[in-house]
C-alpha atoms as a printed R data frame, in Angstrom:
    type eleno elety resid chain resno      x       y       z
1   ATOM     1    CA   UNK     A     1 42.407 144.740 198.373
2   ATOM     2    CA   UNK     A     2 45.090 142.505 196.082
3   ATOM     3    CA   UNK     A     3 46.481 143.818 193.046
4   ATOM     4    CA   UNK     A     4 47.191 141.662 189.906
5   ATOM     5    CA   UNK     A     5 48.860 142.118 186.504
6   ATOM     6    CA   UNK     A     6 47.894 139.805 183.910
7   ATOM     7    CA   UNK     A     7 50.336 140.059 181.086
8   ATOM     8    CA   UNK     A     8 49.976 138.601 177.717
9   ATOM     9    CA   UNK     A     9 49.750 139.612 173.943
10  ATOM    10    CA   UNK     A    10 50.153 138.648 170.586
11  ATOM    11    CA   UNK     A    11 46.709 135.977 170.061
12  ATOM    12    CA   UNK     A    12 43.373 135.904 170.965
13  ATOM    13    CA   UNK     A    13 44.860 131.983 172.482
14  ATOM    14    CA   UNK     A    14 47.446 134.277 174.632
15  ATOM    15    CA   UNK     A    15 45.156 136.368 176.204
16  ATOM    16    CA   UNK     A    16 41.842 134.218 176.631
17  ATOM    17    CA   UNK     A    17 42.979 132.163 179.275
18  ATOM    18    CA   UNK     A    18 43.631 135.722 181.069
19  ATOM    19    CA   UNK     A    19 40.540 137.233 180.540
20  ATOM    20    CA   UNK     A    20 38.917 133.114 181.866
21  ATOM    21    CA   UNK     A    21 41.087 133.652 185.123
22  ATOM    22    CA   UNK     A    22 40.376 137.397 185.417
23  ATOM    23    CA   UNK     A    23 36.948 136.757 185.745
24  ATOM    24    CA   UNK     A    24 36.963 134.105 188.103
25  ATOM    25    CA   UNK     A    25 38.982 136.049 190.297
26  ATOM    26    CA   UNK     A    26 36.123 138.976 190.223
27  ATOM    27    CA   UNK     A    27 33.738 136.941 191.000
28  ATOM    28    CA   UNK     A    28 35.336 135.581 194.195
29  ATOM    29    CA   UNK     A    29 36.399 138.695 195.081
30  ATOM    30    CA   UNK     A    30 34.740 142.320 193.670
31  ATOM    31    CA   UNK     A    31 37.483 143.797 195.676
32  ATOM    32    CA   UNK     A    32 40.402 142.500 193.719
33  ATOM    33    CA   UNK     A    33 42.215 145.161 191.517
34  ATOM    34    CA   UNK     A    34 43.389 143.927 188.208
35  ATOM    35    CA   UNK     A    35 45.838 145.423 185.400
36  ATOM    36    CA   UNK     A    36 46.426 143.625 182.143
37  ATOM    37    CA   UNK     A    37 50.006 144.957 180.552
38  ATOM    38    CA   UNK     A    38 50.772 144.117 176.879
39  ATOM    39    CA   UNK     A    39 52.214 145.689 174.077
40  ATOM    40    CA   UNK     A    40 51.060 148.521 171.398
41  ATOM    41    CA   UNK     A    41 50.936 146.394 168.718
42  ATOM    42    CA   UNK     A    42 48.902 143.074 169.625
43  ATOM    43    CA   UNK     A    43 45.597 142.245 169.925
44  ATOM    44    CA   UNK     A    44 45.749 142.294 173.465
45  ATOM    45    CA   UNK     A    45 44.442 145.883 173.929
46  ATOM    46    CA   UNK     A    46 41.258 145.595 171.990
47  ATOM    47    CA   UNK     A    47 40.191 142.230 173.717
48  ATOM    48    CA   UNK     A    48 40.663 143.536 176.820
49  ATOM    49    CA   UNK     A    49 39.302 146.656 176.376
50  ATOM    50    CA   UNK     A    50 36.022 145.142 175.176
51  ATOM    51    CA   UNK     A    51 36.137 142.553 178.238
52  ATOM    52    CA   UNK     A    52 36.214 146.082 180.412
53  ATOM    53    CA   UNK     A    53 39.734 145.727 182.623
54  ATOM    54    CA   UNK     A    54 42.756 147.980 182.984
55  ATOM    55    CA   UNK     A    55 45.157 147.830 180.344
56  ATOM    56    CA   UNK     A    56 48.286 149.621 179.963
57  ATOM    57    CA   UNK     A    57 50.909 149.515 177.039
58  ATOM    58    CA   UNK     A    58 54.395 148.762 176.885
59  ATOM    59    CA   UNK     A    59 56.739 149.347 174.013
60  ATOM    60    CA   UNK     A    60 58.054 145.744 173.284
61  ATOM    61    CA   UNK     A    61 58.206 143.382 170.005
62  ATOM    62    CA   UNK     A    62 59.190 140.448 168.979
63  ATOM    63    CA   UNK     A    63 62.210 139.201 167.181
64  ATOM    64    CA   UNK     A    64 62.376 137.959 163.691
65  ATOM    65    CA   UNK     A    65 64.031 134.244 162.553
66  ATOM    66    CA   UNK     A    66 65.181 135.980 159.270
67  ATOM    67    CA   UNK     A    67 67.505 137.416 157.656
68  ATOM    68    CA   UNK     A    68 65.693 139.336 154.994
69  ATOM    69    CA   UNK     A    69 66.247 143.078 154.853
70  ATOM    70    CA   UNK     A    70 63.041 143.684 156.222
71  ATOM    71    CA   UNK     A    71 63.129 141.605 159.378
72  ATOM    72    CA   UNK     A    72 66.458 142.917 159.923
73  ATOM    73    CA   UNK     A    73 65.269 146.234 160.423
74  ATOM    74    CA   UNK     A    74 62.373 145.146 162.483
75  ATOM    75    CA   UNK     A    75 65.014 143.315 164.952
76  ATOM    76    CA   UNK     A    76 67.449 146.604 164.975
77  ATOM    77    CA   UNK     A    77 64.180 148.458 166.184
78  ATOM    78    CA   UNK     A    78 62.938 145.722 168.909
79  ATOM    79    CA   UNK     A    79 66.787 145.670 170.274
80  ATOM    80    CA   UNK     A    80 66.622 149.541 170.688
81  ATOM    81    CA   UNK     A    81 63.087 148.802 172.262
82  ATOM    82    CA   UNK     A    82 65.013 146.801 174.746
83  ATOM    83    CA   UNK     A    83 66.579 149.733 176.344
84  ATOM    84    CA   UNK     A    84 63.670 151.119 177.027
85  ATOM    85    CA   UNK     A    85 61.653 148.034 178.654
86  ATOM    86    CA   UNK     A    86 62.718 147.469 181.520
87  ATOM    87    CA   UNK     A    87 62.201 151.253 182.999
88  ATOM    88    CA   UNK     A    88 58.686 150.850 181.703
89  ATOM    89    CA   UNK     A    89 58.147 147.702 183.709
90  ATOM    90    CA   UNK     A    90 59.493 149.134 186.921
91  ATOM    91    CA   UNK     A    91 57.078 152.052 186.755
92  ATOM    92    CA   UNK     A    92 54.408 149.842 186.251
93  ATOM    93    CA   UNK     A    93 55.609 148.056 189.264
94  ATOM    94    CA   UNK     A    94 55.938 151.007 191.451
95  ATOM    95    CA   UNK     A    95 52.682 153.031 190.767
96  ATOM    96    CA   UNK     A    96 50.226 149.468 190.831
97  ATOM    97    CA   UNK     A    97 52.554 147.237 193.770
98  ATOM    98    CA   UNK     A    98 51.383 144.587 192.628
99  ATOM    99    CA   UNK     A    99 50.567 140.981 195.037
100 ATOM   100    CA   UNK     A   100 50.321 139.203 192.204
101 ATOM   101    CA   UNK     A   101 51.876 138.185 188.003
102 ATOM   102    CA   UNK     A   102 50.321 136.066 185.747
103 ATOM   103    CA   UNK     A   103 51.848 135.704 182.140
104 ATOM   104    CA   UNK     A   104 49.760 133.739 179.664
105 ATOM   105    CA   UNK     A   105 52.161 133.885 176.793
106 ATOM   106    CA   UNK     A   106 53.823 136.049 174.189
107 ATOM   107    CA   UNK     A   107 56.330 138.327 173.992
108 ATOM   108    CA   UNK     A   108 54.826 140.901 175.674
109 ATOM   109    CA   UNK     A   109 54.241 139.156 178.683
110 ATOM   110    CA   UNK     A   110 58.073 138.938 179.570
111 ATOM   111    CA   UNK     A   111 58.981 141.999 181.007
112 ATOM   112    CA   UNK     A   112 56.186 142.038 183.193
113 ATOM   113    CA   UNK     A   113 57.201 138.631 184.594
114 ATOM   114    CA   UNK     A   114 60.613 139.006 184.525
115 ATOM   115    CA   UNK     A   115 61.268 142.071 186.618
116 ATOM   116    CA   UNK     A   116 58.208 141.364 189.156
117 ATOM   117    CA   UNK     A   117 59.990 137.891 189.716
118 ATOM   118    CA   UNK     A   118 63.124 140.081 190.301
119 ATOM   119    CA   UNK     A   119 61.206 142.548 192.680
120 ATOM   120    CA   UNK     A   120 60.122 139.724 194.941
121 ATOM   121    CA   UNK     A   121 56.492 139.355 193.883
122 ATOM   122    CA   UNK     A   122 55.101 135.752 193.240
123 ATOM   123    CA   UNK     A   123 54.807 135.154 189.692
124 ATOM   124    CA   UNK     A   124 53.297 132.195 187.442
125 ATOM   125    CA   UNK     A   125 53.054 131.616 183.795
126 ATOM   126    CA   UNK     A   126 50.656 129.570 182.326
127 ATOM   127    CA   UNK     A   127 51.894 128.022 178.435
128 ATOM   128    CA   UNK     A   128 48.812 126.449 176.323
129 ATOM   129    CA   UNK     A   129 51.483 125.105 173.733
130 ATOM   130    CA   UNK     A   130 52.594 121.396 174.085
131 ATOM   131    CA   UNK     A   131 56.526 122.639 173.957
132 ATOM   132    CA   UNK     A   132 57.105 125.661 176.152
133 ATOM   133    CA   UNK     A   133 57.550 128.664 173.363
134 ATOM   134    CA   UNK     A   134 60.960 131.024 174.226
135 ATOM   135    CA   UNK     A   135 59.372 133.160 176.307
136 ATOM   136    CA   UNK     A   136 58.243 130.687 179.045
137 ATOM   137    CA   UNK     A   137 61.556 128.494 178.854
138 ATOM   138    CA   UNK     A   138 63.372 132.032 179.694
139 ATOM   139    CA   UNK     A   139 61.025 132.567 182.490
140 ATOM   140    CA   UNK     A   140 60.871 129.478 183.718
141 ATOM   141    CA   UNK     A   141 64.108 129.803 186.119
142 ATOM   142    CA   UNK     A   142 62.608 132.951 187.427
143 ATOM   143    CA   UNK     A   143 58.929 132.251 188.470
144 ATOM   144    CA   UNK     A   144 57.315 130.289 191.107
145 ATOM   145    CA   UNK     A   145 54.748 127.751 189.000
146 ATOM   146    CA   UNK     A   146 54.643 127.106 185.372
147 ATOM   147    CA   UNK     A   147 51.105 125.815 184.383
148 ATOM   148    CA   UNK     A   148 50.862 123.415 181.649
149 ATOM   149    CA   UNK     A   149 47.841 121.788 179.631
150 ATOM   150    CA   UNK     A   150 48.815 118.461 179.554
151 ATOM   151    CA   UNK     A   151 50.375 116.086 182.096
152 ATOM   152    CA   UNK     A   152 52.850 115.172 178.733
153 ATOM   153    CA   UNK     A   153 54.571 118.463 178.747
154 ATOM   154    CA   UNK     A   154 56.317 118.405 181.707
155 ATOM   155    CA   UNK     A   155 59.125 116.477 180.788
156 ATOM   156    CA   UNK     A   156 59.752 119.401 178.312
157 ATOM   157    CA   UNK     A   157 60.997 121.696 181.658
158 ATOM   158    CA   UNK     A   158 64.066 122.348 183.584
159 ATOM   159    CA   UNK     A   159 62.148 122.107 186.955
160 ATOM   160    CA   UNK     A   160 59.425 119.693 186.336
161 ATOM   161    CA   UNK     A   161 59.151 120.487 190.437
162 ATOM   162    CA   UNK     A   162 57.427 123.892 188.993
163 ATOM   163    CA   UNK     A   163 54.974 122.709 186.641
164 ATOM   164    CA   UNK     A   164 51.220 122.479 187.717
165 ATOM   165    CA   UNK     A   165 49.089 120.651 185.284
166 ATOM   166    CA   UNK     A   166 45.945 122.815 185.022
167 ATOM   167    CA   UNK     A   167 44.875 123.022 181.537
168 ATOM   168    CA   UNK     A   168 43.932 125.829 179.319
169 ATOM   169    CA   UNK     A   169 40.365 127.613 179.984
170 ATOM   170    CA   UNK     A   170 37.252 128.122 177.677
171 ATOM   171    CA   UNK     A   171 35.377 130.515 177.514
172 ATOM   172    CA   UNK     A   172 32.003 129.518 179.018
173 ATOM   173    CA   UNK     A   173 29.614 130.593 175.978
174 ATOM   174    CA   UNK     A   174 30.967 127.342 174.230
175 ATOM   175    CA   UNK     A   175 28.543 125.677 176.436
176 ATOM   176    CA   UNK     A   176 25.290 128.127 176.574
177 ATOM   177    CA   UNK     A   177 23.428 126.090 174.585
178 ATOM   178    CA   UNK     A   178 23.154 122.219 173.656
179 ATOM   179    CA   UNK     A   179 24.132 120.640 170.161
180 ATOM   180    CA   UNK     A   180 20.337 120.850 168.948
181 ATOM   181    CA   UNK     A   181 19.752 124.113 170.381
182 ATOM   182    CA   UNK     A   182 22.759 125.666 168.452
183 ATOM   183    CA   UNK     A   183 21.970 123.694 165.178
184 ATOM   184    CA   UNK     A   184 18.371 125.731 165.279
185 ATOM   185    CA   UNK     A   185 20.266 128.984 165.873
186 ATOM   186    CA   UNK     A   186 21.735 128.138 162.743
187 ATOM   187    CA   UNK     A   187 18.968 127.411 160.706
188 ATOM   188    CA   UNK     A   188 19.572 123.548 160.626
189 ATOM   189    CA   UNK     A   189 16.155 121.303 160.587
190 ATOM   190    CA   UNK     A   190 17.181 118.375 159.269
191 ATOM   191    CA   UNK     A   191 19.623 115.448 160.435
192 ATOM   192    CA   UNK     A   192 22.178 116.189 157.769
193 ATOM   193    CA   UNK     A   193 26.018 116.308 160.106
194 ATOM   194    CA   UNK     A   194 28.220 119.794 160.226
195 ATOM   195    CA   UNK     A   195 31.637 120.135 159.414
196 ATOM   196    CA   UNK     A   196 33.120 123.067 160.558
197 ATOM   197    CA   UNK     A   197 36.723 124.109 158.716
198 ATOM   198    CA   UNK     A   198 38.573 127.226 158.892
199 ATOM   199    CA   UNK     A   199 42.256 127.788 159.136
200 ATOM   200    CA   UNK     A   200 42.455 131.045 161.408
201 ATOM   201    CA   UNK     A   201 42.088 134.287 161.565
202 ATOM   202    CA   UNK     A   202 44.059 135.435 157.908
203 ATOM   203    CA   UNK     A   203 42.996 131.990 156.437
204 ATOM   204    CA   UNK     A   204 46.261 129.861 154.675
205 ATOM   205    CA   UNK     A   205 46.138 130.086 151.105
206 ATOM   206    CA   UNK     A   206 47.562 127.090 150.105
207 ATOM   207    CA   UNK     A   207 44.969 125.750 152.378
208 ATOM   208    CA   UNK     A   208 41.942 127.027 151.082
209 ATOM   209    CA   UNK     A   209 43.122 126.105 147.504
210 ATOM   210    CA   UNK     A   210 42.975 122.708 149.161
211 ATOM   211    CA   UNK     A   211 39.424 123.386 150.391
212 ATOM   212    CA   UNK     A   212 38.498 124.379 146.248
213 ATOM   213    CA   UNK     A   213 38.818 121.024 145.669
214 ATOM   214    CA   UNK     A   214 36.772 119.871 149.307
215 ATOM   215    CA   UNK     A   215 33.629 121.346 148.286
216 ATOM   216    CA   UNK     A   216 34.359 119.970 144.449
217 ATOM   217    CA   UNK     A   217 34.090 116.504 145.845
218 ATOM   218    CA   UNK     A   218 31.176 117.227 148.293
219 ATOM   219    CA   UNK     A   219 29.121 118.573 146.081
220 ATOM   220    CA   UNK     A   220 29.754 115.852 143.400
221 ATOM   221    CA   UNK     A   221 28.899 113.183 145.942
222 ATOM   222    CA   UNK     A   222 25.430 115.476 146.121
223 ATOM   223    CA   UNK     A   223 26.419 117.212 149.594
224 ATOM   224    CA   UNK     A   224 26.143 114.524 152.539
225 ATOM   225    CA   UNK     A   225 26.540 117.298 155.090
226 ATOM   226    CA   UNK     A   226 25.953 121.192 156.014
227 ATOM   227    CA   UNK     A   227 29.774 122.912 156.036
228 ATOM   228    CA   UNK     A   228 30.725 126.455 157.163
229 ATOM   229    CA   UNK     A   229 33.941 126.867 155.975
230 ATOM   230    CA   UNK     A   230 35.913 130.221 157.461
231 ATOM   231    CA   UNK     A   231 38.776 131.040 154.791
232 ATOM   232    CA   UNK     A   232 40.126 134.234 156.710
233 ATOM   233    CA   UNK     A   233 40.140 138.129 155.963
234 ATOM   234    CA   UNK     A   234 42.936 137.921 152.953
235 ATOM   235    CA   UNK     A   235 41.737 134.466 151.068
236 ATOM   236    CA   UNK     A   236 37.695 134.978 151.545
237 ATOM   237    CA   UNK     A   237 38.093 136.912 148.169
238 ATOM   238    CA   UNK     A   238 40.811 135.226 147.018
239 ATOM   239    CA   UNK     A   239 38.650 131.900 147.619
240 ATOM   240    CA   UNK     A   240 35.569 133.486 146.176
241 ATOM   241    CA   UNK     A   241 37.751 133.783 143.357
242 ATOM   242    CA   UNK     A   242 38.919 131.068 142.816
243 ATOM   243    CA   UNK     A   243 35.647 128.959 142.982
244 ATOM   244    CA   UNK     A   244 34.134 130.813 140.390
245 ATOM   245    CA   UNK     A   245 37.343 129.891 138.163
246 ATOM   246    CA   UNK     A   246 36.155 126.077 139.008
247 ATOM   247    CA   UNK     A   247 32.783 126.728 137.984
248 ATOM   248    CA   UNK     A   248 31.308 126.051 141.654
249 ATOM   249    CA   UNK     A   249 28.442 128.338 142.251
250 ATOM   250    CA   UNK     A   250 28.161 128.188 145.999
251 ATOM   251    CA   UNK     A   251 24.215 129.912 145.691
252 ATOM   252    CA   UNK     A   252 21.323 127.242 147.022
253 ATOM   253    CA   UNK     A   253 23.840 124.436 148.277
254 ATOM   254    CA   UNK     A   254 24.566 123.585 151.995
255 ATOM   255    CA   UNK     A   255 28.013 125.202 151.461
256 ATOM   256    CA   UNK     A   256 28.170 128.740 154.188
257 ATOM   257    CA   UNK     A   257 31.462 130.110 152.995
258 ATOM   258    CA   UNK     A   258 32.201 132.931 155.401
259 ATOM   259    CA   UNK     A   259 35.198 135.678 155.674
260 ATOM   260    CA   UNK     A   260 35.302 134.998 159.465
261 ATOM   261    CA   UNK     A   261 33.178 132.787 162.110
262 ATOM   262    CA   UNK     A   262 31.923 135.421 164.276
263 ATOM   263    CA   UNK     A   263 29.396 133.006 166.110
264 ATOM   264    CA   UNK     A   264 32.510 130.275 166.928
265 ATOM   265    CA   UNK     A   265 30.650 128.990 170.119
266 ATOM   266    CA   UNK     A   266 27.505 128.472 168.568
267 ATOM   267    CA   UNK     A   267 29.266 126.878 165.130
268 ATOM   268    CA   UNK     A   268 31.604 124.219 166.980
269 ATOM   269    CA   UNK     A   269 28.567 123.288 169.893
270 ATOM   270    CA   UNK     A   270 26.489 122.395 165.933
271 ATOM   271    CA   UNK     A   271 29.209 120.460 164.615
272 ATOM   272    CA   UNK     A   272 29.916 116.359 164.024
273 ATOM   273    CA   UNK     A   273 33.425 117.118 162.498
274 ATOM   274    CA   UNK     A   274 36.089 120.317 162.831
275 ATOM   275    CA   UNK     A   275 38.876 120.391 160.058
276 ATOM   276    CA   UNK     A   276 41.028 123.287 161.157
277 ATOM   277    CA   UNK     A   277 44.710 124.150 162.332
278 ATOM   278    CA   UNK     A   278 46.463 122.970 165.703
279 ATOM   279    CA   UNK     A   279 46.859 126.098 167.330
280 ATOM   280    CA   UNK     A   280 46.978 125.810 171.553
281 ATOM   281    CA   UNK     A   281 43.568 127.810 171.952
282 ATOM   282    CA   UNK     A   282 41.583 126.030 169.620
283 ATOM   283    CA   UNK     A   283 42.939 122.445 170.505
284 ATOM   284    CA   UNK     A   284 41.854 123.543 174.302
285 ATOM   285    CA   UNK     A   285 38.102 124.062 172.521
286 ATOM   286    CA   UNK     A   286 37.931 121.096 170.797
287 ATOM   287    CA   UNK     A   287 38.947 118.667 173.499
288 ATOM   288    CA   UNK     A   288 36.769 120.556 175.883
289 ATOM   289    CA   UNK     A   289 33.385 119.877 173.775
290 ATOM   290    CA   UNK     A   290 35.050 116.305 172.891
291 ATOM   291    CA   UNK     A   291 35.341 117.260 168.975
292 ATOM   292    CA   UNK     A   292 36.009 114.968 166.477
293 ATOM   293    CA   UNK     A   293 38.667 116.717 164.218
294 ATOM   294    CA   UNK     A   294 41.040 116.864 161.312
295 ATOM   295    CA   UNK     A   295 43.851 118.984 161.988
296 ATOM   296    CA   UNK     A   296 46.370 119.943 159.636
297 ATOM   297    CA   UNK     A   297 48.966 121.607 161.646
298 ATOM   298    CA   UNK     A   298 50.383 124.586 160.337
299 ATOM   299    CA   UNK     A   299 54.131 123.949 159.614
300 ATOM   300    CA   UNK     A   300 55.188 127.798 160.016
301 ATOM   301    CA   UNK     A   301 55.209 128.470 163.883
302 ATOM   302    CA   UNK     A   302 58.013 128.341 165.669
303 ATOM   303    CA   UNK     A   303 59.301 125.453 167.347
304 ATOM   304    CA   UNK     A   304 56.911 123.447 165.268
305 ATOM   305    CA   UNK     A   305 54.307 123.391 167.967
306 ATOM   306    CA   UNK     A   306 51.253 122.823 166.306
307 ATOM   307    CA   UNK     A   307 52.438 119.770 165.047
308 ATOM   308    CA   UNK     A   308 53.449 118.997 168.746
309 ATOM   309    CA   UNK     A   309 50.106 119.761 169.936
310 ATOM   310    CA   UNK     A   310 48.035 117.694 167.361
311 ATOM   311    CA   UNK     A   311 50.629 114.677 168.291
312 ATOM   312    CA   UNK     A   312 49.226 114.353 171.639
313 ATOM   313    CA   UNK     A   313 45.686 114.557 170.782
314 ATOM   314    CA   UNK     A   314 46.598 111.736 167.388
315 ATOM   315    CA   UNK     A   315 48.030 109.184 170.262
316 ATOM   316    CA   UNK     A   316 44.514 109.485 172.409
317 ATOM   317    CA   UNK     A   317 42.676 108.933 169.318
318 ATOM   318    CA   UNK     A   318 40.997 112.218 169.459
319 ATOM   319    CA   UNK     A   319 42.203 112.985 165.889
320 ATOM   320    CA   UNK     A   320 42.993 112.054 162.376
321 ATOM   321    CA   UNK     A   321 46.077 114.293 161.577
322 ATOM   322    CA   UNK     A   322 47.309 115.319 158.392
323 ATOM   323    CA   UNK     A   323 50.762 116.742 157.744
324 ATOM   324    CA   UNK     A   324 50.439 120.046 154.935
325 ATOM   325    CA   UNK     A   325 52.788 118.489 152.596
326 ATOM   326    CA   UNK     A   326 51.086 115.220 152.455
327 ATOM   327    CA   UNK     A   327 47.168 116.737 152.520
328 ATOM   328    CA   UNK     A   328 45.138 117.811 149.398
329 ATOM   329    CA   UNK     A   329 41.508 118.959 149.123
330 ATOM   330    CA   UNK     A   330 40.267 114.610 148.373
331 ATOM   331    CA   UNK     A   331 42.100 112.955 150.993
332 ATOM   332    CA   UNK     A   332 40.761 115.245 153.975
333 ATOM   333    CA   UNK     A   333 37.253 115.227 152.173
334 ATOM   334    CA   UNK     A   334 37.640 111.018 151.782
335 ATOM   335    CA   UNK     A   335 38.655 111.319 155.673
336 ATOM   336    CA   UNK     A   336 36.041 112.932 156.653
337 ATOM   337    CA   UNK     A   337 33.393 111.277 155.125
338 ATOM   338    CA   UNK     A   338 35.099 108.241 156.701
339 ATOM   339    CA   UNK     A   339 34.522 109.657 160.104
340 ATOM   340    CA   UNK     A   340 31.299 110.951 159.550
341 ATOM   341    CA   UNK     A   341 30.428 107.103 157.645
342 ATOM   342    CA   UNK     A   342 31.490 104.866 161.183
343 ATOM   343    CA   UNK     A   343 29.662 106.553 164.371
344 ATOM   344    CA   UNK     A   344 31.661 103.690 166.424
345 ATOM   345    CA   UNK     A   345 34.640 105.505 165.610
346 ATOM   346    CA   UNK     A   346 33.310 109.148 165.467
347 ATOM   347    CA   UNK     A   347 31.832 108.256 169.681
348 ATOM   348    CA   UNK     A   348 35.921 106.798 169.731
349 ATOM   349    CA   UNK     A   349 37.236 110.228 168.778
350 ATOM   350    CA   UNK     A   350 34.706 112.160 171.288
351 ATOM   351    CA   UNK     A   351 35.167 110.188 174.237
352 ATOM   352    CA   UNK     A   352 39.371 110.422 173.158
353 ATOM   353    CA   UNK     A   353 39.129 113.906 172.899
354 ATOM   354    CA   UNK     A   354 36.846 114.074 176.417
355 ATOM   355    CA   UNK     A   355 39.675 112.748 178.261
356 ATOM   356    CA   UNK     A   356 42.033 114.936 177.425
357 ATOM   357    CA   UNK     A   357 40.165 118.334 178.333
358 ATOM   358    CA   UNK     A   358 40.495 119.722 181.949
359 ATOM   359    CA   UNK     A   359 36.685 120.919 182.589
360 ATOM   360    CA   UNK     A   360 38.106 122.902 185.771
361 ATOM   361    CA   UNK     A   361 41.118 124.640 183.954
362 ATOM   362    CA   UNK     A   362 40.063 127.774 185.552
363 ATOM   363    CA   UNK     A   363 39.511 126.802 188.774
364 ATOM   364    CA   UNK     A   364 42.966 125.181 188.551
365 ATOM   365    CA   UNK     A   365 45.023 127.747 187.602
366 ATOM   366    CA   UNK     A   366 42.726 130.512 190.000
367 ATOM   367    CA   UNK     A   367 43.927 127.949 193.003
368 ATOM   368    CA   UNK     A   368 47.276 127.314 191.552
369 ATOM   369    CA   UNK     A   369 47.993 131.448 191.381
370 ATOM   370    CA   UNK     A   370 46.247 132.439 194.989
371 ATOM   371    CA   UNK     A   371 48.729 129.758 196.995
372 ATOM   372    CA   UNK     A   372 51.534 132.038 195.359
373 ATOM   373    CA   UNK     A   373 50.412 135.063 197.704
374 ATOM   374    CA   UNK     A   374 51.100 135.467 201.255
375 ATOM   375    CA   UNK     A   375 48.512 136.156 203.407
376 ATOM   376    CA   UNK     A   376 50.420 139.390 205.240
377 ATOM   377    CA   UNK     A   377 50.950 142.593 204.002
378 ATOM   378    CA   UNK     A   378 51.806 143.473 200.023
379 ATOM   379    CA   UNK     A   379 55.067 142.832 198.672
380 ATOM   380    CA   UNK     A   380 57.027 146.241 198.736
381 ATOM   381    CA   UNK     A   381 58.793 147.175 195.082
């Protein structure tokens, strides 16, 4: 029987590709024995509760790029947290004995890595973002592969000899049904096209101000298209709001404006068009179903990557991008209706975006991970 620790945290896009590879492994083998470790205060513990695996908690956070008061005191309490890390990792080590470490991002999954690398046991991270975040570029030196999405982020590593290129998984109910099948789930008879927006899970406010004026303009130009448009759990009031300020009453038009898209699969196998953010997960879902998009990366992550991300898709010609500062509720609506207008350049887009998704991600990265372990007895902590 092997034993494996998948460590992750933080996002759903973090811990996805986990749960993707997790599976997979079950189904090749029942026997295989698998832990996910992340921290107390992420997601990760819900998701993978629900998905029904092993999860145990460390005490780990993140640190802060601030210098506000606040932050400040959240960094003095993550650097006392530090002390206690590493003895939590080692016990971990020593009651499962692991064969096997697979990080999939976040801060939480460093410990984990870290000291199993140190212990002898094969490791591997897998980063979804097109510029390795700070916890994979300190990990790097210390585990045996580093899987990638794209063939254009190696060059972005300090032993390109490391890097596999596998791409990032997707979860398999984005293909359950076809395009017409999932347009009748959502109550869609005629030919009218979808477009899909949303800007994550807490919405962006200065985004959905933007979208105000979207639906303004599409519902002048007497709607042209069905749109579901997610605006997140704080600015779904806020948005409400601020619509009825306008004067836009959203009640018997093809406008669905939603807190949250609970049915995601379903919505983005409907749609013609997806206006959204440039986060790793959802760029992975888009070029798998070869999407047609307008992304507007969000200029407040770290290292930029969003913006990074979108750049590689904007060269294929999967994308039209749109920078914040430069976007505004008319010029992504007059883009879109551009898109939706030339259906030479919307199959351009799909068969751009198409080439860019890895349909065996999962595969890859199960092969890439089960080289790592040696066929004789378990690594000894």
């Amino acid at each position: 029987m092997m034993n494996v620790i998948f460590t992750c945290g933080g996002t759903a896009g973090h811990v996805n590709p986990a749960l993707a590879l997790a599976g997979l492994m079950q189904e090749r083998d029942a026997s295989v024995n698998i832990l996910f470790v992340g921290s107390k205060r992420g997601m990760e513990g819900k998701l993978v509760e629900k998905a029904g695996y092993a999860f145990r908690a460390i005490e780990i956070d993140n640190f802060r790029r601030s210098f506000k008061v606040a932050d400040i005191r959240h960094n003095l309490h993550t650097a006392a947290l530090v002390v206690k890390t590493p003895r939590q990792a080692r016990a971990v080590l020593e009651e499962f004995k692991p064969d096997l470490i697979v990080g999939t991002g976040g801060y939480a999954s460093y410990p984990m890595v870290k000291y199993g690398a140190k212990a002898g046991v094969p490791t591997a991270v897998h980063e979804s973002n097109m510029v390795p975040g700070l916890t994979t570029k300190t990990l790097e030196p210390l585990v045996d592969k580093v899987m990638v999405g794209f063939e254009a982020c190696r060059p972005y590593y300090q032993h390109p000899e490391k890097v596999v290129v596998t791409g990032t998984p997707v979860r398999g109910d984005f293909f359950a049904c076809s395009r017409a099948q999932a347009r009748a789930r959502l109550g869609y008879a005629d030919d009218k096209p979808l477009v899909v927006s949303f800007w994550g899970s807490l919405g962006a406010a200065h985004m959905n101000e933007q979208m105000v004026d979207f639906i303004r303009a599409e519902l002048s130009s007497g709607s042209p298209f069905h749109h579901i448009h997610a605006a997140g759990s704080t600015g779904y009031p806020k948005m409400q709001e601020a619509l009825r300020a306008a004067g836009i009453d959203l009640a018997h038009t093809d406008v669905d404006l939603r807190e949250y898209i609970y049915d995601m699969p379903t919505v983005m196998r409907a749609a013609d068009l997806v206006i959204c953010r440039g986060g790793a997960s959802t760029i992975s879902e888009l070029t798998a179903l070869g999407m047609p998009s307008i992304i507007v990366p969000s200029p407040y992550v770290v290292n930029n990557h969003q913006e990074k991300n979108a750049r590689v898709l904007e060269k294929a010609g999967g994308i039209c991008l749109m920078l914040e500062n430069e976007s505004s509720g008319k010029a992504i609506y007059d883009t879109a209706m551009e898109i939706l207008g030339d259906s030479t350049k919307r199959e351009g887009m799909h068969k751009a975006m198409l080439s860019l998704s890895v349909a065996d991600a999962a595969e890859r990265i199960y092969h890439t991970v089960m080289a790592l372990v040696p066929k004789a007895e378990k690594t000894e902590i």
